[in-house]
C-alpha positions as CSV (number, residue, x, y, z in Angstrom):
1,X,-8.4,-78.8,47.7
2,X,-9.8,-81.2,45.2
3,X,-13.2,-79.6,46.0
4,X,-12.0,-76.7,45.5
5,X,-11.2,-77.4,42.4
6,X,-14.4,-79.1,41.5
7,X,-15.8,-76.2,42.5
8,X,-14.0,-73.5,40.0
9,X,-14.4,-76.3,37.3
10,X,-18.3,-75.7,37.7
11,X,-17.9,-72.3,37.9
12,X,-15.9,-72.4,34.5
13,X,-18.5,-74.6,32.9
14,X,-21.6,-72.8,34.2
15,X,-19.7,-69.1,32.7
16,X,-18.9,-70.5,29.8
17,X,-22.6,-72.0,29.0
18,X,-23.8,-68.3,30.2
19,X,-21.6,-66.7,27.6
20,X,-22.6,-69.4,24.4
21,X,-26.3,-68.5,25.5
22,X,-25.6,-65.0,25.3
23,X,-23.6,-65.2,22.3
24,X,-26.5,-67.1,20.5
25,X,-29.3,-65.2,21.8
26,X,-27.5,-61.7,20.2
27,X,-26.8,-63.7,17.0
28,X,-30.8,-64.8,16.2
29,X,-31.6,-60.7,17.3
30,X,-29.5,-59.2,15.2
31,X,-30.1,-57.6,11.9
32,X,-27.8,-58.5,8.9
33,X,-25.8,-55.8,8.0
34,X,-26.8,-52.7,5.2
35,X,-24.8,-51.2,3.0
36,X,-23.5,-47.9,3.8
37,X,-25.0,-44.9,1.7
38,X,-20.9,-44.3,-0.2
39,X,-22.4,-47.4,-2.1
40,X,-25.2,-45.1,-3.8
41,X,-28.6,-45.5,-4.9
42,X,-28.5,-48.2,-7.5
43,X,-26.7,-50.3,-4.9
44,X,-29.0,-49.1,-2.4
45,X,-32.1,-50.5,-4.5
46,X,-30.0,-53.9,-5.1
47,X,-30.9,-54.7,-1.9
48,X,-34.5,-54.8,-2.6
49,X,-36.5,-57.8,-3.5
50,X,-39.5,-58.0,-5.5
51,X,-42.9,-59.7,-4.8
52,X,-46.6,-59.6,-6.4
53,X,-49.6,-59.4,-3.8
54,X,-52.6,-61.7,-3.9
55,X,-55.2,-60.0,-6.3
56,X,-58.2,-57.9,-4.4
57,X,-60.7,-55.8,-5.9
58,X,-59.8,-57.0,-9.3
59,X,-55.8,-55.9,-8.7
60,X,-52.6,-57.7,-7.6
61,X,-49.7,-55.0,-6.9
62,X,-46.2,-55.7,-7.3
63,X,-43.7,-54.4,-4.6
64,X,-40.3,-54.0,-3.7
65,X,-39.6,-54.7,-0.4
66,X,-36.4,-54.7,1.7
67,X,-35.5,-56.9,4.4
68,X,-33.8,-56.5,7.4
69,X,-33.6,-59.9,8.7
70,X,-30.4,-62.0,8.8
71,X,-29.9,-66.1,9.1
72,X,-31.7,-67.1,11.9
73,X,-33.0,-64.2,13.0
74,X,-35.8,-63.9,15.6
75,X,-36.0,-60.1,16.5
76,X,-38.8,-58.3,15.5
77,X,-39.1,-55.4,13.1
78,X,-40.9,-52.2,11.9
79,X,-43.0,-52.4,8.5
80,X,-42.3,-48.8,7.1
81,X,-44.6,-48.6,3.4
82,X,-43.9,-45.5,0.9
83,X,-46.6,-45.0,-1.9
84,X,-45.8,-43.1,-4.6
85,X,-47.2,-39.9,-6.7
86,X,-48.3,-40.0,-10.0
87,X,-45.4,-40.6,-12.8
88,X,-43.7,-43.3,-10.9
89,X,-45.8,-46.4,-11.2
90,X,-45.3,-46.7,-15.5
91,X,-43.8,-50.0,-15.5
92,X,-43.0,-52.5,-12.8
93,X,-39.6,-51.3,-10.7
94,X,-40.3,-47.4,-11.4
95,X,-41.4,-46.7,-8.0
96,X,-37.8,-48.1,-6.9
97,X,-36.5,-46.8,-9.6
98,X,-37.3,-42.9,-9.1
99,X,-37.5,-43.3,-4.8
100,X,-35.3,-41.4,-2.4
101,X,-37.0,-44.0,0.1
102,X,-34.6,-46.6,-1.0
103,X,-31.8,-44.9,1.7
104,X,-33.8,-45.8,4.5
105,X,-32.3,-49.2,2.9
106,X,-28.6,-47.8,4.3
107,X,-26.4,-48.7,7.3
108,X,-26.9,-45.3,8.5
109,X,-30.7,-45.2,8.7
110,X,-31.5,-49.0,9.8
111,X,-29.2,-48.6,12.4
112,X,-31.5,-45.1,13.6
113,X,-34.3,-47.7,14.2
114,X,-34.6,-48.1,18.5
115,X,-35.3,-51.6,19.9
116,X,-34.8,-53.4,16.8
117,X,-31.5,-52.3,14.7
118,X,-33.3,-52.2,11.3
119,X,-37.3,-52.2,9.6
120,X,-38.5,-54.0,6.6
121,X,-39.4,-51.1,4.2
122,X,-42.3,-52.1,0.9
123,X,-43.0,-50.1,-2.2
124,X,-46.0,-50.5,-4.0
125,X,-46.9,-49.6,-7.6
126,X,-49.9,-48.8,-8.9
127,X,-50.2,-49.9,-12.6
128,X,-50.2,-46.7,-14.1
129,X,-49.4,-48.3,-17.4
130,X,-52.8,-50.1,-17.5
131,X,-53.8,-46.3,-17.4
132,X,-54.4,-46.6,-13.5
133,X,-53.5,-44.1,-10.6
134,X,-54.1,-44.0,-6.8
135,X,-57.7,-43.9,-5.7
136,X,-60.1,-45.4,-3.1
137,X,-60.6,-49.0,-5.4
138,X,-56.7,-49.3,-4.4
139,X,-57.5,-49.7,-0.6
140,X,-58.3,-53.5,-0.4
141,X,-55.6,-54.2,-3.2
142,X,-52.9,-52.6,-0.6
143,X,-54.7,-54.1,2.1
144,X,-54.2,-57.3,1.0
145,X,-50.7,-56.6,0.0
146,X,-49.8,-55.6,3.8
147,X,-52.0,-58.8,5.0
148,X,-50.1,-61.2,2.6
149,X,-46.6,-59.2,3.7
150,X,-47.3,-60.3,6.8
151,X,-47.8,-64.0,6.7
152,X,-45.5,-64.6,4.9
153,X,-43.1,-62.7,7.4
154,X,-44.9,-63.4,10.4
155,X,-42.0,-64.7,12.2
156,X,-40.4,-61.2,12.1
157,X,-42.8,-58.8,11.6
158,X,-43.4,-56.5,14.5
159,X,-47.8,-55.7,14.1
160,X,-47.2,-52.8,16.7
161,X,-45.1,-50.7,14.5
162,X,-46.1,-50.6,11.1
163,X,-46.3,-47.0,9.3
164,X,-47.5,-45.8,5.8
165,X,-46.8,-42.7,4.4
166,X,-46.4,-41.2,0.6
167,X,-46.7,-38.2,-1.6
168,X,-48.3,-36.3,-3.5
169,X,-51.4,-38.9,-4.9
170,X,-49.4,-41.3,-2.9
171,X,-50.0,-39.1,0.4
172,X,-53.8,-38.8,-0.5
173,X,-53.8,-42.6,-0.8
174,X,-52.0,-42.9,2.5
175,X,-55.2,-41.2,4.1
176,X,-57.6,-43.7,2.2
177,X,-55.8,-46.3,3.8
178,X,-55.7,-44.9,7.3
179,X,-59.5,-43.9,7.2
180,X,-60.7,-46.9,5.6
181,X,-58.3,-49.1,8.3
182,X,-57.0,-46.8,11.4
183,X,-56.2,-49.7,13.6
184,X,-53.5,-51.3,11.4
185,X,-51.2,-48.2,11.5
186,X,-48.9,-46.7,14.2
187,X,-48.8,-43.4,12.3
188,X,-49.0,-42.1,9.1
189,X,-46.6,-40.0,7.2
190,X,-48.5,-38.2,4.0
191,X,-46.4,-35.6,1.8
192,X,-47.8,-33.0,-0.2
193,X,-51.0,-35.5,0.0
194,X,-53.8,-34.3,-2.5
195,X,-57.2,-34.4,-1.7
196,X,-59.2,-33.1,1.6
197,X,-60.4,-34.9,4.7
198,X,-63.5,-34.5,6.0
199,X,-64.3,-34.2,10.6
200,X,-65.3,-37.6,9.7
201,X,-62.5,-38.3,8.3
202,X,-60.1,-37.1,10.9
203,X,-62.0,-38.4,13.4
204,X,-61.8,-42.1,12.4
205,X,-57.9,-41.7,12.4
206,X,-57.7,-40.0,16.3
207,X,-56.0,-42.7,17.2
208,X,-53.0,-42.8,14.6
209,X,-50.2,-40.9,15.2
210,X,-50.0,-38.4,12.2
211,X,-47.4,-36.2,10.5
212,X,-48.2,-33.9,7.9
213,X,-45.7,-32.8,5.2
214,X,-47.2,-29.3,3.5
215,X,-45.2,-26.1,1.5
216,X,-47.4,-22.9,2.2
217,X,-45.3,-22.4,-1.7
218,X,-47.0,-25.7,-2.8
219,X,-48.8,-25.1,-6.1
220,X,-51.0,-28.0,-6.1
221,X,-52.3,-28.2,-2.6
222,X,-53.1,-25.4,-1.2
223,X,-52.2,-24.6,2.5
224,X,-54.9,-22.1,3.8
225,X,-57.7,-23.7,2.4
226,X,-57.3,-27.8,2.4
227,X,-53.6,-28.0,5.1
228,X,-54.6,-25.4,7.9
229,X,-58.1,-26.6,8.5
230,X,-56.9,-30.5,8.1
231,X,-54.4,-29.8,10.6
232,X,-57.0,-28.1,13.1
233,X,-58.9,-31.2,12.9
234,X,-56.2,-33.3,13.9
235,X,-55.3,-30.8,16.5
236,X,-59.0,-31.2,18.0
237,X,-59.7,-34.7,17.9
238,X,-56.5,-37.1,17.5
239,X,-56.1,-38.5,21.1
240,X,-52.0,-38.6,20.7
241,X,-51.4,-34.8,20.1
242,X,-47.6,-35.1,21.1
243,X,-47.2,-37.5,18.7
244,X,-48.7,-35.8,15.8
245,X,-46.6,-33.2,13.7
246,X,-47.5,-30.4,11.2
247,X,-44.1,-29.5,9.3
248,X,-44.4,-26.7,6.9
249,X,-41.5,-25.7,4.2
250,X,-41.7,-22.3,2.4
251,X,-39.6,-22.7,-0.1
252,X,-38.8,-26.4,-0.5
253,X,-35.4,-27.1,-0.5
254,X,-33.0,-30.5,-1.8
255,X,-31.2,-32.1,1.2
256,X,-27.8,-30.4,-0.4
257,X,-29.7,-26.7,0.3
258,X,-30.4,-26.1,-3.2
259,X,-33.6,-25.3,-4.8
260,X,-36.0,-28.4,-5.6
261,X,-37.6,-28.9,-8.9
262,X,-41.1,-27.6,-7.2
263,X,-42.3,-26.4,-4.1
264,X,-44.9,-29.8,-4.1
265,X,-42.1,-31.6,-4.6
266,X,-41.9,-32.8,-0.2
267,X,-40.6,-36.5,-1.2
268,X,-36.7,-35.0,-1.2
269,X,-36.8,-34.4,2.4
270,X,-37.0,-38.0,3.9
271,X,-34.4,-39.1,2.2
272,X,-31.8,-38.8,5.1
273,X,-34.8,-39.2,7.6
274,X,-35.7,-35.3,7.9
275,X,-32.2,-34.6,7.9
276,X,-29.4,-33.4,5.2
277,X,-26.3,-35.4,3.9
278,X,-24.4,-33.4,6.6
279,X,-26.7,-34.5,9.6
280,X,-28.1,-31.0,10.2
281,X,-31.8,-30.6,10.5
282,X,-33.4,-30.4,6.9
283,X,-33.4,-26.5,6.3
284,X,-36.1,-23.8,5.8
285,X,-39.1,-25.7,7.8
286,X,-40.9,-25.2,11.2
287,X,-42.3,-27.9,12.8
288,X,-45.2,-28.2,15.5
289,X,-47.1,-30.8,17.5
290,X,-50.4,-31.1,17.7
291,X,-50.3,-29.3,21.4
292,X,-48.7,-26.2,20.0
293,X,-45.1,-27.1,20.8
294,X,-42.4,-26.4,18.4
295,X,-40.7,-29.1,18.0
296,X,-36.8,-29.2,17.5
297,X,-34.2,-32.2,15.1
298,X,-30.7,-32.5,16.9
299,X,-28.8,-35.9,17.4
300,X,-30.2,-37.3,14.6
301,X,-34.0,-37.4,16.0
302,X,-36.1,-37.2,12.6
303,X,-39.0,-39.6,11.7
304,X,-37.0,-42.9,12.3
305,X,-36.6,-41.7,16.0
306,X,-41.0,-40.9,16.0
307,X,-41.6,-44.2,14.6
308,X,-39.4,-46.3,17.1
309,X,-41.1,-44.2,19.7
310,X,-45.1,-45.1,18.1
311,X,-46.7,-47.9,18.7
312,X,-50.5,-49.1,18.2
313,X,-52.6,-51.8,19.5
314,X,-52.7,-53.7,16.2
315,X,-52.7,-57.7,16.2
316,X,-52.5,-59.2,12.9
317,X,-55.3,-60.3,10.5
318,X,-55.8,-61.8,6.8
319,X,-59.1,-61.0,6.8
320,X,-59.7,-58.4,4.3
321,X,-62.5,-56.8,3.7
322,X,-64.1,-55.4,0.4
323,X,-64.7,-52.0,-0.9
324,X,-67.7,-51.8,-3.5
325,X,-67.7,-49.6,-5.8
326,X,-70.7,-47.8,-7.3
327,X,-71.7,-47.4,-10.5
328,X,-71.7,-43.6,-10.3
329,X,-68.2,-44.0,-8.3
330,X,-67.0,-46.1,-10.8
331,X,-67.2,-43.2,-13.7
332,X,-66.0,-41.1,-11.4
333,X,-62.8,-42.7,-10.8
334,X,-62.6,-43.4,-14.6
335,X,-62.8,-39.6,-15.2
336,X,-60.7,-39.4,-12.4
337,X,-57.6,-41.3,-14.6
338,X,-58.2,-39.5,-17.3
339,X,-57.8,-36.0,-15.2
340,X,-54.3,-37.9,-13.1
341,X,-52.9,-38.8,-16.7
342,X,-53.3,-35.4,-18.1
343,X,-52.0,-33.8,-14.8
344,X,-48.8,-36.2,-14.8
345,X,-48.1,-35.0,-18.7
346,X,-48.4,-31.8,-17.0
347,X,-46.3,-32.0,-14.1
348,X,-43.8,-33.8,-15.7
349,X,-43.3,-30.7,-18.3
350,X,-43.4,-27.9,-15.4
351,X,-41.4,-30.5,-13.1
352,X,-43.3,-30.9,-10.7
353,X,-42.2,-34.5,-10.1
């Protein structure tokens, strides 16, 4: 009898040691908890913190960034970056300031995120009130902002998964970056990007998973002549076809189903992850893969779902490189400003941003 008992006693002890273990291993994984999105955006954006990257090529970009991590935390997250168009870098805390990205910030998206329960999320700026905008001298800067992001995060930064995406000059920049460093990135998610990308171009990023954002309505990028043959590039050469995406809007449409500002104005629809305030697929847009598939949003399956499911080969490094810029370049990019300044006047009167 007595051994009997000994026996259960053990068994006791040896369950209850089981179930501490398992109790603390869940505790260090687990992500602290977001706000809902009832609290609204200004809340939303109290949950960022800010930060200032080493300087690189001359530059050193302030961020927001938002963490998912809690106390003692040990699980491994996504790094999701959004850069943004013209208009919204004039003074430090605009690009937070004037982002629907911020409600990837909210209970309701983190917890979207598969095999991790959450994703760090960064917002850059350029400093458009030094009378800078987005252009290939930026690439190192952001570089070295991602680098520098991710030493000082190592401990929960999951290098597999990390994802850049933006609009407008923000999506063109997105496609600097990928070009310029293909192997850092999972995928890419440009909007409305300006600019065109060369078979060269295209081919350097065949690896990268890539979804394109484009309105055959948009008035500053045009769809038949710089979208449709971009998009047949991709189609030929990426080697992840299933995992790249072409979703074009006709009329672009706010996530409540009325009319946008613009038809360039793409940057709307992520703000509920490719999906409206209602859960329904985001309206009036087709989207295909790269084999020809259509490809069909229910249960929630938007871009936070693609990204969980993306992964690259990426191990980290705070080596960064340099990007030298010509003489001839360098007046090119100054004229450049003076053209993105003018445009942003522009835009901002016809509201296109």
């Amino acid at each position: 009898m007595n051994t009997i008992k000994k026996l259960l006693s053990l068994f006791l002890i040896f369950t209850l040691m089981l179930s501490c273990f398992a109790t603390g291993a869940y505790a260090v994984e687990n992500p602290k908890t977001a706000l809902p999105l009832s609290v609204g955006l200004e809340q939303l954006r109290a949950e960022f913190e800010f930060d200032v990257a080493d300087e690189s090529n001359g530059y050193a970009l302030d961020y927001y960034y938002y963490s998912p991590v809690s106390a003692n935390d040990t699980g491994k997250y996504p790094v999701v970056i959004y850069i943004h168009g013209i208009g919204h870098g004039s003074y430090v805390g605009s690009q937070l300031d004037d982002s629907h990205f911020v409600t990837w910030a909210s209970q309701e998206l983190q917890s979207k995120w598969q095999n991790a329960g959450g994703a760090y999320l960064i917002l850059p700026r350029c400093p458009e009130d030094k009378h800078q905008y987005w252009n290939k001298s930026f690439v190192e800067p952001l570089r070295e902002l991602i680098d520098g992001f991710i030493e000082k995060h190592a401990e929960n930064v999951d290098t597999s998964r990390i994802f850049v995406g933006g609009s407008s000059a923000g999506g063109e920049m997105t496609w600097d970056l990928a070009i310029a460093y293909p192997e850092y990135f999972a995928g890419i998610y440009p909007l409305a990007a300006t600019g065109t990308r060369s078979t060269e171009d295209i081919q350097k990023t065949k690896d990268v998973a890539i979804w394109v954002f484009a309105s055959n309505k948009d008035p500053l990028v045009n769809y038949t002549l710089n979208v449709e043959p971009q998009w047949e590039k991709i189609c030929e050469y990426n080697t992840k076809p299933a995992k790249c995406r072409l979703s074009t809007f006709g009329e672009v449409l706010n996530p409540d189903g009325t009319k946008a500002d613009s038809n360039h104005r793409l940057y709307t629809t992520i703000k509920y992850d490719f999906f409206t305030i209602d859960g329904k697929p985001y309206p009036n847009v087709t989207t295909v893969n790269a084999n020809g598939y259509n490809v069909s949003f229910k249960d929630s399956k938007g871009i936070i779902y693609w990204m969980s499911n993306t992964t690259s080969e990426f191990q980290a490094s705070s080596e960064g490189g340099t990007t030298t810029i010509k003489t001839f370049e360098a007046w090119i990019i100054a004229i450049r400003n003076i053209f993105m300044k003018m445009a942003n006047i522009i835009q901002r009167f016809l509201g296109f941003v």
